[in-house]
PDB file as gemmi writes it, atoms N, CA and C in Angstrom:
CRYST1    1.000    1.000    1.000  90.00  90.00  90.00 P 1                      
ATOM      1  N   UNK A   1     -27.740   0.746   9.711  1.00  0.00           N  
ATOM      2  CA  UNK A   1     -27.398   1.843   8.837  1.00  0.00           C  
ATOM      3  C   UNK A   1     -28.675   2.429   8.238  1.00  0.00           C  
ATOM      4  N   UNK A   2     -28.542   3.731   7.623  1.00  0.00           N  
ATOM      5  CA  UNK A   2     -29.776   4.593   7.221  1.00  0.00           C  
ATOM      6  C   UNK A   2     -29.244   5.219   6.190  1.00  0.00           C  
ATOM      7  N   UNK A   3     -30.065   5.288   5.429  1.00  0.00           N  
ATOM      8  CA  UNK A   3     -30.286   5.936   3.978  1.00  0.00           C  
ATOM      9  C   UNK A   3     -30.762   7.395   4.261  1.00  0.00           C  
ATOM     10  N   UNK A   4     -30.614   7.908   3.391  1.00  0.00           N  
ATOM     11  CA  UNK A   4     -31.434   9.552   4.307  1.00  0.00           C  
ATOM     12  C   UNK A   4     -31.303  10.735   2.945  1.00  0.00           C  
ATOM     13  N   UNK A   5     -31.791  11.349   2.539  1.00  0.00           N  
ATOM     14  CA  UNK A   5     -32.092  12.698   1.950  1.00  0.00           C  
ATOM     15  C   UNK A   5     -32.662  13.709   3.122  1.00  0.00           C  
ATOM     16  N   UNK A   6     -32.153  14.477   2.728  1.00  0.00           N  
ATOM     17  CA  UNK A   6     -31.828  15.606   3.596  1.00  0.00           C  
ATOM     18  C   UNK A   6     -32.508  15.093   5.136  1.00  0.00           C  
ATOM     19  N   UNK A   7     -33.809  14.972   5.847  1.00  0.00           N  
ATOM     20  CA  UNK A   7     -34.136  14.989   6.858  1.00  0.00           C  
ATOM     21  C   UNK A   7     -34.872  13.191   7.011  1.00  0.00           C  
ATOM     22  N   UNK A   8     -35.046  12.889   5.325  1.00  0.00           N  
ATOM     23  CA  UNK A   8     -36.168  11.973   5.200  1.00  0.00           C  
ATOM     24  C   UNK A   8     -35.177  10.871   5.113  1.00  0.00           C  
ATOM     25  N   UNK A   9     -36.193   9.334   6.003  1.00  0.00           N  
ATOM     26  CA  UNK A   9     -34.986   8.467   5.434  1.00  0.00           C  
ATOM     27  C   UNK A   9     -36.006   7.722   4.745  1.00  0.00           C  
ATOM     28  N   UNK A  10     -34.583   7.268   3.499  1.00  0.00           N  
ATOM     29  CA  UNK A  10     -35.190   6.595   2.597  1.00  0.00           C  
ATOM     30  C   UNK A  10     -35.771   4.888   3.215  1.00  0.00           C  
ATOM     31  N   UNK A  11     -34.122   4.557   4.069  1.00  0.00           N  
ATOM     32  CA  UNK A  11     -33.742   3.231   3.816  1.00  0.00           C  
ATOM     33  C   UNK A  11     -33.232   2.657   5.468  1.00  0.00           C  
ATOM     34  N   UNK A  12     -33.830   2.243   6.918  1.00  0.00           N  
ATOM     35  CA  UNK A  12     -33.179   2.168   7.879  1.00  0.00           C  
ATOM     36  C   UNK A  12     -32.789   0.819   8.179  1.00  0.00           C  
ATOM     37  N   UNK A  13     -33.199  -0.227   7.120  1.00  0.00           N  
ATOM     38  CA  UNK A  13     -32.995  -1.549   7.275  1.00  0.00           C  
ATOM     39  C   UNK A  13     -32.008  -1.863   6.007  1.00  0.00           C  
ATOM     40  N   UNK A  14     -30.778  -1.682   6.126  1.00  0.00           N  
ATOM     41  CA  UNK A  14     -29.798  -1.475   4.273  1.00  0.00           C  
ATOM     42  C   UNK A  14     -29.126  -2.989   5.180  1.00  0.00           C  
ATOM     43  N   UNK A  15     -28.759  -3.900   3.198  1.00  0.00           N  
ATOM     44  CA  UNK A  15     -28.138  -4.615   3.232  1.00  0.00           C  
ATOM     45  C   UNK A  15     -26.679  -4.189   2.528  1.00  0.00           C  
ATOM     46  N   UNK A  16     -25.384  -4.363   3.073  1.00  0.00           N  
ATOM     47  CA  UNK A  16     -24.533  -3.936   2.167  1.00  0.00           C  
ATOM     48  C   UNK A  16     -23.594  -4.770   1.450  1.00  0.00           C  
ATOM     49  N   UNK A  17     -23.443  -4.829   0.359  1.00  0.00           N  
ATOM     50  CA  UNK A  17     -22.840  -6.043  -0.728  1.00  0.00           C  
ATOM     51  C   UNK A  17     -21.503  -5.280  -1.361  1.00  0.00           C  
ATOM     52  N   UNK A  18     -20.520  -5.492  -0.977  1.00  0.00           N  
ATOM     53  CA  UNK A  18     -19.612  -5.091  -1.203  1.00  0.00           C  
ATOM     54  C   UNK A  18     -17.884  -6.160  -1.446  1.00  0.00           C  
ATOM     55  N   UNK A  19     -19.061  -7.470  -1.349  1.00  0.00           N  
ATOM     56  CA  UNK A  19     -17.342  -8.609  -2.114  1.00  0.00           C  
ATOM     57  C   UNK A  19     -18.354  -8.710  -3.543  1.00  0.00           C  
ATOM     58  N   UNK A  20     -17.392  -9.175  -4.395  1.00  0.00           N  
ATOM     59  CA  UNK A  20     -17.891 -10.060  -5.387  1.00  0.00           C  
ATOM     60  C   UNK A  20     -19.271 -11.196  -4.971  1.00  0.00           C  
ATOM     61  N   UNK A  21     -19.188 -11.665  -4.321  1.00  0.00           N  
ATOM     62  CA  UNK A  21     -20.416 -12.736  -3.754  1.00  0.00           C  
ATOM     63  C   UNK A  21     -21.635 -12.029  -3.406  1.00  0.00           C  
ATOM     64  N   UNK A  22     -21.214 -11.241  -3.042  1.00  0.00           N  
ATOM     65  CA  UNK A  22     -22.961 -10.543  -2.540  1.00  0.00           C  
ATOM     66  C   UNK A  22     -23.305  -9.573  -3.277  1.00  0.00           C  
ATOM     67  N   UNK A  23     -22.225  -9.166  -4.392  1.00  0.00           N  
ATOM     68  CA  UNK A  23     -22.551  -7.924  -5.257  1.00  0.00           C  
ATOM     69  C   UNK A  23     -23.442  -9.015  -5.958  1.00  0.00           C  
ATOM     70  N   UNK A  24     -23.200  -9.930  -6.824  1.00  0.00           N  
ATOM     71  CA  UNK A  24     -23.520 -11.298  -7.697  1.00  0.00           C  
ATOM     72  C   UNK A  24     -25.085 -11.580  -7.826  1.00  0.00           C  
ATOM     73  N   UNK A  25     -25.158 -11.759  -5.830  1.00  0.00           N  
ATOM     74  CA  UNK A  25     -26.065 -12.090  -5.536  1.00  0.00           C  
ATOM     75  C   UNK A  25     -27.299 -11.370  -5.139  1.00  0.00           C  
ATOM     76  N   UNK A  26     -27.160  -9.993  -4.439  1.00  0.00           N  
ATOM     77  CA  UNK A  26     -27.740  -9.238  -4.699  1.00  0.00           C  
ATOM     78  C   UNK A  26     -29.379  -9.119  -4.407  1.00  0.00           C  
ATOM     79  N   UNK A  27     -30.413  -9.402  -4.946  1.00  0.00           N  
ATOM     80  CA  UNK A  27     -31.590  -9.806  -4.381  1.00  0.00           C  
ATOM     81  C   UNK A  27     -32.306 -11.211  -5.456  1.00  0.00           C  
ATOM     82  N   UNK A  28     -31.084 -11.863  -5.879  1.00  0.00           N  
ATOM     83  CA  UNK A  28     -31.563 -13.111  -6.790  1.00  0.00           C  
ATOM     84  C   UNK A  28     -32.186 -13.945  -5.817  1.00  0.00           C  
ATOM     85  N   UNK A  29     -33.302 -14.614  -6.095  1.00  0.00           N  
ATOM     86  CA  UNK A  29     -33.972 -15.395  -5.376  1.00  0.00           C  
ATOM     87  C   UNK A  29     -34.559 -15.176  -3.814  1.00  0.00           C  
ATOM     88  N   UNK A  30     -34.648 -13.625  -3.805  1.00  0.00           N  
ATOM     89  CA  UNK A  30     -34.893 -13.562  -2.389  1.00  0.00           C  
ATOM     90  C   UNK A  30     -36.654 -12.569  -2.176  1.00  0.00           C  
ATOM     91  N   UNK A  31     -36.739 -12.672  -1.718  1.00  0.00           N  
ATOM     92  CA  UNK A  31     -38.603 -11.810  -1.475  1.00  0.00           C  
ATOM     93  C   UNK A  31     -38.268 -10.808  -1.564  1.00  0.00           C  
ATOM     94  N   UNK A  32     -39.556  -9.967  -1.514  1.00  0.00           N  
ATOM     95  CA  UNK A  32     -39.755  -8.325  -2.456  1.00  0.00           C  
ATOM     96  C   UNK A  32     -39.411  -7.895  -1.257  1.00  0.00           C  
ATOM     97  N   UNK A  33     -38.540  -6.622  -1.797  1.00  0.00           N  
ATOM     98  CA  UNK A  33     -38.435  -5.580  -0.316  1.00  0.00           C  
ATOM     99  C   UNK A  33     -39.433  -4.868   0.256  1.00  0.00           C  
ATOM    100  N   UNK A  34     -39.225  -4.303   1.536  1.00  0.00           N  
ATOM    101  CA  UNK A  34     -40.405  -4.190   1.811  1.00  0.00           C  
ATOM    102  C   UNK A  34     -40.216  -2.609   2.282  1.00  0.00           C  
ATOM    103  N   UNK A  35     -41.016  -1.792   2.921  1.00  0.00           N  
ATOM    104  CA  UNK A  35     -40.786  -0.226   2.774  1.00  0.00           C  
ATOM    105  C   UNK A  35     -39.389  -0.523   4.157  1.00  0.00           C  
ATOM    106  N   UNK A  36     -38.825   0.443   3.718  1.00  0.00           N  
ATOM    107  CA  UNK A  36     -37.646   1.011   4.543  1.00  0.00           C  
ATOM    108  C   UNK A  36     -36.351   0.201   4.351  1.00  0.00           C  
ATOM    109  N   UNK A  37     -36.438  -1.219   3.356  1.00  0.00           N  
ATOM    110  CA  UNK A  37     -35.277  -1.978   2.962  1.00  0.00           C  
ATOM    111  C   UNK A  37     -34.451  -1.399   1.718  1.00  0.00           C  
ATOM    112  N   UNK A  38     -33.538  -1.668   1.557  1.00  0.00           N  
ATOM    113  CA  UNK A  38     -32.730  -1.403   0.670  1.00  0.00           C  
ATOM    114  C   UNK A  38     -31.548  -2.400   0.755  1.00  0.00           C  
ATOM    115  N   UNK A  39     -31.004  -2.707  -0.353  1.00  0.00           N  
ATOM    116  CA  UNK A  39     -29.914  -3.013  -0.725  1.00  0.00           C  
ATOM    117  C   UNK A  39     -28.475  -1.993  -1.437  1.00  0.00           C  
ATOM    118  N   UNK A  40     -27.368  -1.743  -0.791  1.00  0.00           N  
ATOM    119  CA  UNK A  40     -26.546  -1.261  -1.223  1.00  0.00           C  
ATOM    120  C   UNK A  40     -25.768  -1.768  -1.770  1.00  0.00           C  
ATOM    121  N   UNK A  41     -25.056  -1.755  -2.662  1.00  0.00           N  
ATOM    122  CA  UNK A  41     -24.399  -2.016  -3.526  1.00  0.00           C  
ATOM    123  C   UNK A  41     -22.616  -1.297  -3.497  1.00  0.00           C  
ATOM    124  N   UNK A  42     -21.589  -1.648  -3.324  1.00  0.00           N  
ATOM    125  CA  UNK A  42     -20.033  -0.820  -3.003  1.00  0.00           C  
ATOM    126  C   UNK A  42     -19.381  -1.441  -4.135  1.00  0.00           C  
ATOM    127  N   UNK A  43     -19.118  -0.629  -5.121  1.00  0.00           N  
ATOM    128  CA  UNK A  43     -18.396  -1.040  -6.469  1.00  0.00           C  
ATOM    129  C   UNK A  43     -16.485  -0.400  -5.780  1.00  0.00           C  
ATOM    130  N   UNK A  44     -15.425  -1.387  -6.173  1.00  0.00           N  
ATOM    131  CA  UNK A  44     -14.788  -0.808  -5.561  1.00  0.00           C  
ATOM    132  C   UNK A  44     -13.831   0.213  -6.252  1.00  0.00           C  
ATOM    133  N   UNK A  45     -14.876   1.071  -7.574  1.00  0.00           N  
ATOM    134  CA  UNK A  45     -14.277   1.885  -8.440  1.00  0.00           C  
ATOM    135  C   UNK A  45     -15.016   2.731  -8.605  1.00  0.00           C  
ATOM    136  N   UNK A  46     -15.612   4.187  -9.180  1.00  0.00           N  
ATOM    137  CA  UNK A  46     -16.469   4.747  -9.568  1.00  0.00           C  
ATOM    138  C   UNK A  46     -16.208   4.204 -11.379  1.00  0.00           C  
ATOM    139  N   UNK A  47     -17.118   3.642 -11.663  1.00  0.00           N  
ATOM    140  CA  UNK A  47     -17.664   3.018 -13.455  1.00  0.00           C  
ATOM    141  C   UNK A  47     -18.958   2.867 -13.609  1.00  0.00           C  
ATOM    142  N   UNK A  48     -19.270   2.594 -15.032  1.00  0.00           N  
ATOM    143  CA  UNK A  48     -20.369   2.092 -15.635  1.00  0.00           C  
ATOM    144  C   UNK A  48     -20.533   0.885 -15.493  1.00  0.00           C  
ATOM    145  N   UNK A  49     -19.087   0.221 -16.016  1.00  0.00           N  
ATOM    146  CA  UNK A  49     -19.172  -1.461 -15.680  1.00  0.00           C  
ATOM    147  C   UNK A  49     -19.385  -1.756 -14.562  1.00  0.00           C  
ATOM    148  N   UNK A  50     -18.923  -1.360 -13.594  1.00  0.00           N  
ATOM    149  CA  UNK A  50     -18.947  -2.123 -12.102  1.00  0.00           C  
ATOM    150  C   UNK A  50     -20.084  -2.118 -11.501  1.00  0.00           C  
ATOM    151  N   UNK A  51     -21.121  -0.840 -11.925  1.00  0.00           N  
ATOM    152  CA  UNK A  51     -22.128  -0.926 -11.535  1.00  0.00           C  
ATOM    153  C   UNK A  51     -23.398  -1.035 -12.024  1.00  0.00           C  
ATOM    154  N   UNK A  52     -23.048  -1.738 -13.101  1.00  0.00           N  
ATOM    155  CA  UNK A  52     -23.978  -2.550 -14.303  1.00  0.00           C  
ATOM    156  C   UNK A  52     -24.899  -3.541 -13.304  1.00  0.00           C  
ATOM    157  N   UNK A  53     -26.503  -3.934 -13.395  1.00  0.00           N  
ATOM    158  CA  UNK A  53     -27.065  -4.216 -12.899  1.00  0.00           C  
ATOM    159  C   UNK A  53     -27.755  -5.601 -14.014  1.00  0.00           C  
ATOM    160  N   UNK A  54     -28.253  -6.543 -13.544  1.00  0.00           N  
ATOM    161  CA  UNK A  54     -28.954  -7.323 -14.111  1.00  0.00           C  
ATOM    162  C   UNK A  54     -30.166  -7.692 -13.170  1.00  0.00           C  
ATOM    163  N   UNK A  55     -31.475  -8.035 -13.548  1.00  0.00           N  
ATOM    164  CA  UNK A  55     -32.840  -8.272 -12.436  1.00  0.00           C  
ATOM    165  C   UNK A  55     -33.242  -9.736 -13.213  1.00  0.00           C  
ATOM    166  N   UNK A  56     -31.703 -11.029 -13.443  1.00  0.00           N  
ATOM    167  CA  UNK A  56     -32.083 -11.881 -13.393  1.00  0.00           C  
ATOM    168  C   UNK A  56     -32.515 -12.949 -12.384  1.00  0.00           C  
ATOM    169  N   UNK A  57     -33.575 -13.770 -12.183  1.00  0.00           N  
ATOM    170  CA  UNK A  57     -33.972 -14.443 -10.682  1.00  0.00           C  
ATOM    171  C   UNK A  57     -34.449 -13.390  -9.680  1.00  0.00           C  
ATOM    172  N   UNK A  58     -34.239 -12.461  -9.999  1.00  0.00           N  
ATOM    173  CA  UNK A  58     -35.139 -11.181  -9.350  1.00  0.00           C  
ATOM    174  C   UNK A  58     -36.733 -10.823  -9.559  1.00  0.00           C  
ATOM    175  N   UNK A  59     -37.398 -11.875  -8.904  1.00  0.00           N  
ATOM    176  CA  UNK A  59     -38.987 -11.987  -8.692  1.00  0.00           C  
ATOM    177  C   UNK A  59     -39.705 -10.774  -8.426  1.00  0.00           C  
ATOM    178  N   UNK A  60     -38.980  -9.955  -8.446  1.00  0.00           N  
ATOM    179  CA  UNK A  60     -40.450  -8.129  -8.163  1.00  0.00           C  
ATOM    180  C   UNK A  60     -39.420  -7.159  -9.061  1.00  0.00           C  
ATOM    181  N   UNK A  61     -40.018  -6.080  -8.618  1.00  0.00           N  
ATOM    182  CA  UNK A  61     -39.461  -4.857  -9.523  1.00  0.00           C  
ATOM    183  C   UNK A  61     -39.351  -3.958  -8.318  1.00  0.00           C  
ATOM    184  N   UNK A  62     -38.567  -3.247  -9.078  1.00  0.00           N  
ATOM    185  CA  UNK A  62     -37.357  -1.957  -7.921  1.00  0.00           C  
ATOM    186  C   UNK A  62     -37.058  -1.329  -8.598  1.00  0.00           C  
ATOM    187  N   UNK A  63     -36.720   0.051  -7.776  1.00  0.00           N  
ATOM    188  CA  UNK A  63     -36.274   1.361  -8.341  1.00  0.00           C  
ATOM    189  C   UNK A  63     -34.463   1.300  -7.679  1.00  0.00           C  
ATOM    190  N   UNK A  64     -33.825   1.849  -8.832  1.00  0.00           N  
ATOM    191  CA  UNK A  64     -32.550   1.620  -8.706  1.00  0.00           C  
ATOM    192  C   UNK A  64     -31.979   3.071  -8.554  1.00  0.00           C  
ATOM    193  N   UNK A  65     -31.169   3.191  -7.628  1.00  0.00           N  
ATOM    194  CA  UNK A  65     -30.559   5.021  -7.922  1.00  0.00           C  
ATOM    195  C   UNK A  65     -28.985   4.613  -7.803  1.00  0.00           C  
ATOM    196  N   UNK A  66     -28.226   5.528  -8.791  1.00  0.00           N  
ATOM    197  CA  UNK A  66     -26.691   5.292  -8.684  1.00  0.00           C  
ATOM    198  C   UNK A  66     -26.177   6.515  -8.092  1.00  0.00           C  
ATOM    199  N   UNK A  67     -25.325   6.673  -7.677  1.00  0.00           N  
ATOM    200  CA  UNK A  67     -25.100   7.576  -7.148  1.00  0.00           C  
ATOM    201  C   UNK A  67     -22.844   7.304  -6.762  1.00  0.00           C  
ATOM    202  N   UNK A  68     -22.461   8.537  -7.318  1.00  0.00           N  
ATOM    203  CA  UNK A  68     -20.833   9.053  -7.734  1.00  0.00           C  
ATOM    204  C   UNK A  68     -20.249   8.594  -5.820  1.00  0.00           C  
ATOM    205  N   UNK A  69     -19.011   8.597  -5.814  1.00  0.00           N  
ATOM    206  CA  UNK A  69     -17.969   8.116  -4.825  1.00  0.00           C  
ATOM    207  C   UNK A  69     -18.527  10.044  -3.627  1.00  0.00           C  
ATOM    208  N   UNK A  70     -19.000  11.120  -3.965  1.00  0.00           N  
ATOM    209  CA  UNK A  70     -19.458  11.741  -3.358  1.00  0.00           C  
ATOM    210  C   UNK A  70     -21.169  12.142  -2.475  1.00  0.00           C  
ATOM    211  N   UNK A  71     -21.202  10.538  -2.870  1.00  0.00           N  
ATOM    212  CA  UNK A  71     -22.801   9.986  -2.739  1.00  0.00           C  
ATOM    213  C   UNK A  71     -23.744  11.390  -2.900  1.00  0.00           C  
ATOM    214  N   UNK A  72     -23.697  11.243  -4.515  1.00  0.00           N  
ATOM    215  CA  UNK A  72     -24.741  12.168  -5.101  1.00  0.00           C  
ATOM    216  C   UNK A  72     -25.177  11.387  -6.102  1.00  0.00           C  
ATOM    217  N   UNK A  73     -26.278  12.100  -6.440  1.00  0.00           N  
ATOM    218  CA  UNK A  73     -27.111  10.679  -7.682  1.00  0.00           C  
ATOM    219  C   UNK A  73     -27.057  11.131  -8.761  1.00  0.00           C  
ATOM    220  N   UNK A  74     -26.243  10.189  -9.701  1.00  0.00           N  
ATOM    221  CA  UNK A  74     -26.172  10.029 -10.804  1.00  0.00           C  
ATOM    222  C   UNK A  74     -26.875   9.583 -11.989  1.00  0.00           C  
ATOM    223  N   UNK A  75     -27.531   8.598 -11.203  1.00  0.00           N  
ATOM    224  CA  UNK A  75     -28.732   8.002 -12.777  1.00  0.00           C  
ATOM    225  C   UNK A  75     -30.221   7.122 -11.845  1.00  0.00           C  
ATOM    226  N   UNK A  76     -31.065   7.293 -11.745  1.00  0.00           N  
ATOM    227  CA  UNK A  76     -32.640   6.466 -11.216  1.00  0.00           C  
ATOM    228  C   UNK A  76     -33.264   5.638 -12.132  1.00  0.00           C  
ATOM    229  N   UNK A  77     -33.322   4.928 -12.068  1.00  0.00           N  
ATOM    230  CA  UNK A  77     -34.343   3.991 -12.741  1.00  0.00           C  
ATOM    231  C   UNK A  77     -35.713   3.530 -11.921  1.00  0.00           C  
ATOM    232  N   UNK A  78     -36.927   4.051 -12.311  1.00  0.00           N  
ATOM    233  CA  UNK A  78     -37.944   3.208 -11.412  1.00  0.00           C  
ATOM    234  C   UNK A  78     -38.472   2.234 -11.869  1.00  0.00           C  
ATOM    235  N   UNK A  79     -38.899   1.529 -11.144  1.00  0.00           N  
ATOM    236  CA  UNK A  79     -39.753   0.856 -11.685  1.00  0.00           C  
ATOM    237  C   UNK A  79     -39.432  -0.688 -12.680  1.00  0.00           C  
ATOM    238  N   UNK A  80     -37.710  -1.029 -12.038  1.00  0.00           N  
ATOM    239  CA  UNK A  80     -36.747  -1.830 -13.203  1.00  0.00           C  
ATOM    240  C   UNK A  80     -37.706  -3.510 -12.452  1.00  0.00           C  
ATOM    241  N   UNK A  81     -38.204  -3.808 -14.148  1.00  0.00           N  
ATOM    242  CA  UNK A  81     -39.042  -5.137 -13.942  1.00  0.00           C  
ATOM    243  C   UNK A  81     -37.933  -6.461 -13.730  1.00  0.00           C  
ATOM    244  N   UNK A  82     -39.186  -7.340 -12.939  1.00  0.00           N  
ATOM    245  CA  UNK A  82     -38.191  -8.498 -13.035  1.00  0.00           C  
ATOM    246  C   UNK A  82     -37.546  -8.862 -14.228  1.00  0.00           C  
ATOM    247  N   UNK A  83     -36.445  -9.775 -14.536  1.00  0.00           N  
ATOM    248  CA  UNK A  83     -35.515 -10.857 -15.206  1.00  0.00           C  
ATOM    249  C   UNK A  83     -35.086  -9.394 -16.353  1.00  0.00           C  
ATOM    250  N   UNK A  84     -34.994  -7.955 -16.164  1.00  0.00           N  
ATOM    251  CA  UNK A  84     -34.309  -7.446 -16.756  1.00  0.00           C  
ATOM    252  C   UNK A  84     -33.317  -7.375 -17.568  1.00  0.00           C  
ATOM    253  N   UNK A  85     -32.189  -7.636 -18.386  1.00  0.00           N  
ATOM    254  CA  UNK A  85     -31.395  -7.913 -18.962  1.00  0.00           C  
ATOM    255  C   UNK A  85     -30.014  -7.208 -18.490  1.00  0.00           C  
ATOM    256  N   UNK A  86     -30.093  -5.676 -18.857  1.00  0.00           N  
ATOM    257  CA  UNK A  86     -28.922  -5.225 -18.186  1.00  0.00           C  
ATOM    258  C   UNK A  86     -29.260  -3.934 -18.184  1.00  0.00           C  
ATOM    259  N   UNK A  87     -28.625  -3.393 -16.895  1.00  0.00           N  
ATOM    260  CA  UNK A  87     -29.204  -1.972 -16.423  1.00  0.00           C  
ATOM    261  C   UNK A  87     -28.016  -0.996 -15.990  1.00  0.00           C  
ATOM    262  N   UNK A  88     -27.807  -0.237 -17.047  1.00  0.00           N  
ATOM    263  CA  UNK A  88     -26.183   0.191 -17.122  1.00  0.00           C  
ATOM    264  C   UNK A  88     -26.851   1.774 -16.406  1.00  0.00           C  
ATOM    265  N   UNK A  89     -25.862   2.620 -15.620  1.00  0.00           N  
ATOM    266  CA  UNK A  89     -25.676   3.983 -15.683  1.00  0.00           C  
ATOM    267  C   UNK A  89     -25.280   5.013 -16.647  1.00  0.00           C  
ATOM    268  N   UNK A  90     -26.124   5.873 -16.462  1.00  0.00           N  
ATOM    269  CA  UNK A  90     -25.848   7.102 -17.514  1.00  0.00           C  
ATOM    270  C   UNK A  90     -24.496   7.467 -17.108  1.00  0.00           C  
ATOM    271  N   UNK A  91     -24.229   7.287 -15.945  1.00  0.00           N  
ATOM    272  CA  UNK A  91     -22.902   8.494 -15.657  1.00  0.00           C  
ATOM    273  C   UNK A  91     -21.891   7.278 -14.528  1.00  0.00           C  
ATOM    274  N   UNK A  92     -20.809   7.154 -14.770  1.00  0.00           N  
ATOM    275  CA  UNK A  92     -20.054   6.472 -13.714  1.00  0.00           C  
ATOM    276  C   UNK A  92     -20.349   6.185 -12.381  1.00  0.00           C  
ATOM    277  N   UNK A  93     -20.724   5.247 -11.160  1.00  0.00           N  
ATOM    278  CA  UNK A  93     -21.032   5.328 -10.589  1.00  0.00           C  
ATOM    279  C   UNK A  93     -20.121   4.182  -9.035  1.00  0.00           C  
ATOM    280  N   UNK A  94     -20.049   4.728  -7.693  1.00  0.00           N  
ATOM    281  CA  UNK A  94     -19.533   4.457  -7.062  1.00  0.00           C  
ATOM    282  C   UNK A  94     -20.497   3.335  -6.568  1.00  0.00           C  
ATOM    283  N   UNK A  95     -21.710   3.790  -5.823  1.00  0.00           N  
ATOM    284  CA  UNK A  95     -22.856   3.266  -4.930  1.00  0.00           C  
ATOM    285  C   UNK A  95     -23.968   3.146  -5.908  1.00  0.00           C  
ATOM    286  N   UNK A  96     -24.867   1.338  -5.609  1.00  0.00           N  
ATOM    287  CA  UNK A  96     -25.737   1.400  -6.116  1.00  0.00           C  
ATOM    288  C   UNK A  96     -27.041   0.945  -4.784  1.00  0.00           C  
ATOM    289  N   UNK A  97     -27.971   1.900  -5.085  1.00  0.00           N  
ATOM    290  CA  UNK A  97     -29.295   1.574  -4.446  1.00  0.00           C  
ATOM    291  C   UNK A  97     -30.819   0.877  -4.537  1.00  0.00           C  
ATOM    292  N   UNK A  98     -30.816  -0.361  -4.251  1.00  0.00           N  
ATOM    293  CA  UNK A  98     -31.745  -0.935  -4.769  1.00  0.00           C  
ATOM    294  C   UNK A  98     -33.015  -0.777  -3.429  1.00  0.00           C  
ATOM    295  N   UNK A  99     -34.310  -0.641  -3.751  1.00  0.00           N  
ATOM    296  CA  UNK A  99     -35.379  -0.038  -2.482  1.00  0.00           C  
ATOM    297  C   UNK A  99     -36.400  -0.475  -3.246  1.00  0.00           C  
ATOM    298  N   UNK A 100     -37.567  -0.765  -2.634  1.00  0.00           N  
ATOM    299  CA  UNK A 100     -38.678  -0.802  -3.186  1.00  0.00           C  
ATOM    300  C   UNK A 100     -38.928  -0.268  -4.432  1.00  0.00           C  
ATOM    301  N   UNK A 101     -40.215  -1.079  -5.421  1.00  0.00           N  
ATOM    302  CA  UNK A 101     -40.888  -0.041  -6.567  1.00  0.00           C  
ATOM    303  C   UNK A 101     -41.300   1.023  -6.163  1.00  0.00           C  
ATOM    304  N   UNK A 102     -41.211   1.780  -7.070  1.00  0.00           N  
ATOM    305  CA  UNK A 102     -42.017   3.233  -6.804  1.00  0.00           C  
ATOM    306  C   UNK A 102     -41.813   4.065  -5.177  1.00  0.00           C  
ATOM    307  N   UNK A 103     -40.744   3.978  -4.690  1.00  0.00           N  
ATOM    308  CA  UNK A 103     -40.105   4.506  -3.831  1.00  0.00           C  
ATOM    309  C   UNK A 103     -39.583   5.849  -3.654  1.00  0.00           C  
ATOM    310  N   UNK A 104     -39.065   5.953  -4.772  1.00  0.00           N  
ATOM    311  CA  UNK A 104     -37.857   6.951  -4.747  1.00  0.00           C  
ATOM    312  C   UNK A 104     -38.436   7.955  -5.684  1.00  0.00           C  
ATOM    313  N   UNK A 105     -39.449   8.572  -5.275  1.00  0.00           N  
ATOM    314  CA  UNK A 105     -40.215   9.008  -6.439  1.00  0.00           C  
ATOM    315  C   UNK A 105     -39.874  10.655  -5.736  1.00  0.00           C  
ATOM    316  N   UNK A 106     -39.578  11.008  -4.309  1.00  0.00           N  
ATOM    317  CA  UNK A 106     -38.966  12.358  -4.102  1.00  0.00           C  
ATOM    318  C   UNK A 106     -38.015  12.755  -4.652  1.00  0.00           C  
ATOM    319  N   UNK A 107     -36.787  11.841  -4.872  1.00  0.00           N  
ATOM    320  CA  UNK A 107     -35.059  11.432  -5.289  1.00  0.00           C  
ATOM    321  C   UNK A 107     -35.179  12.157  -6.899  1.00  0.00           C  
ATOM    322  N   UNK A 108     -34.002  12.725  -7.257  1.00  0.00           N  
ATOM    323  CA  UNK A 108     -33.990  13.364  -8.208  1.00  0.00           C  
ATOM    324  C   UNK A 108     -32.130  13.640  -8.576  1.00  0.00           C  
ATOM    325  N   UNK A 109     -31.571  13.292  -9.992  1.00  0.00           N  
ATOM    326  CA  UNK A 109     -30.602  13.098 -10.209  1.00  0.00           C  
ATOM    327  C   UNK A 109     -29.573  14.823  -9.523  1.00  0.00           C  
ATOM    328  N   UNK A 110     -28.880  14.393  -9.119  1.00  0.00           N  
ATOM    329  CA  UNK A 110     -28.038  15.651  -8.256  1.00  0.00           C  
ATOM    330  C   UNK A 110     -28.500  15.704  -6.857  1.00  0.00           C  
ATOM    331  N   UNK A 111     -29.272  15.282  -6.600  1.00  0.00           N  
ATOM    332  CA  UNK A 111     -29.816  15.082  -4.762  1.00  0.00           C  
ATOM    333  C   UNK A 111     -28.792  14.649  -4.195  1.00  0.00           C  
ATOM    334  N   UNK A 112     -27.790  15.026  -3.087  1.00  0.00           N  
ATOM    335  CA  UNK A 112     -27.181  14.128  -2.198  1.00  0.00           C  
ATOM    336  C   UNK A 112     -27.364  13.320  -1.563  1.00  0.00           C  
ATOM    337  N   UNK A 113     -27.323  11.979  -0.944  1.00  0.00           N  
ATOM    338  CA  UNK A 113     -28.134  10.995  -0.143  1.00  0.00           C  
ATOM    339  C   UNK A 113     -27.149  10.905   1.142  1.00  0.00           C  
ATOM    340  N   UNK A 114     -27.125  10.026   2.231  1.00  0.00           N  
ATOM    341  CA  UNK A 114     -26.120  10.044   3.584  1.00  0.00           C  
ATOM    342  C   UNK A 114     -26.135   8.568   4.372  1.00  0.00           C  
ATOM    343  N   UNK A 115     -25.135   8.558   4.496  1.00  0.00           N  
ATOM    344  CA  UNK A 115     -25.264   6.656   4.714  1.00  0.00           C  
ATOM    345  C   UNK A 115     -23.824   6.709   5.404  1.00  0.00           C  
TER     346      UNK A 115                                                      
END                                                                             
């Protein structure tokens, strides 16, 4: 699967976490991503809660983008440091995108993404 803004891809190596177990788990205890990885995230609601984030046991830092059930982006965070506490969305959110630090630095809230 591929991540993509308009022509560019973000993401051609995506992991997708979409039970409870792998939402949980997520990138706890696992090595830094590396360019073209991503982790997706499938909340099975568009919310704030569901796609509430924590970067506990999470050894590097990542840029996070949320993005609505019409995979458009809703809220970015760059740059979210390890053992974070809690990393809520500005705006309800369906899909969450976790990619390298300092990645997503083209990405801009209202951008459509394609997956």
């Amino acid at each position: 699967m591929e991540i993509k803004f308009k022509n560019i891809i973000i993401a051609d190596d995506v992991k997708i976490c979409k039970d409870i177990f792998s939402r949980s788990k997520g990138l706890r205890f696992s090595k830094p991503l590396k360019k073209g990885r991503a982790v997706l995230f499938i909340s099975p609601e568009e919310s704030c809660l569901h796609t509430s984030l924590d970067m506990f046991f999470v050894f590097f830092s990542v840029d996070i983008i949320w993005l609505n059930s019409g995979k458009e982006i809703v809220d970015i965070r760059r740059n979210v440091k390890p053992f974070t506490p809690i990393i809520r969305p500005k705006k309800p959110a369906k899909y969450v995108i976790e990619i390298p630090a300092n990645s997503s630095g083209l990405l801009k809230i209202g951008n459509k993404l394609k997956f």
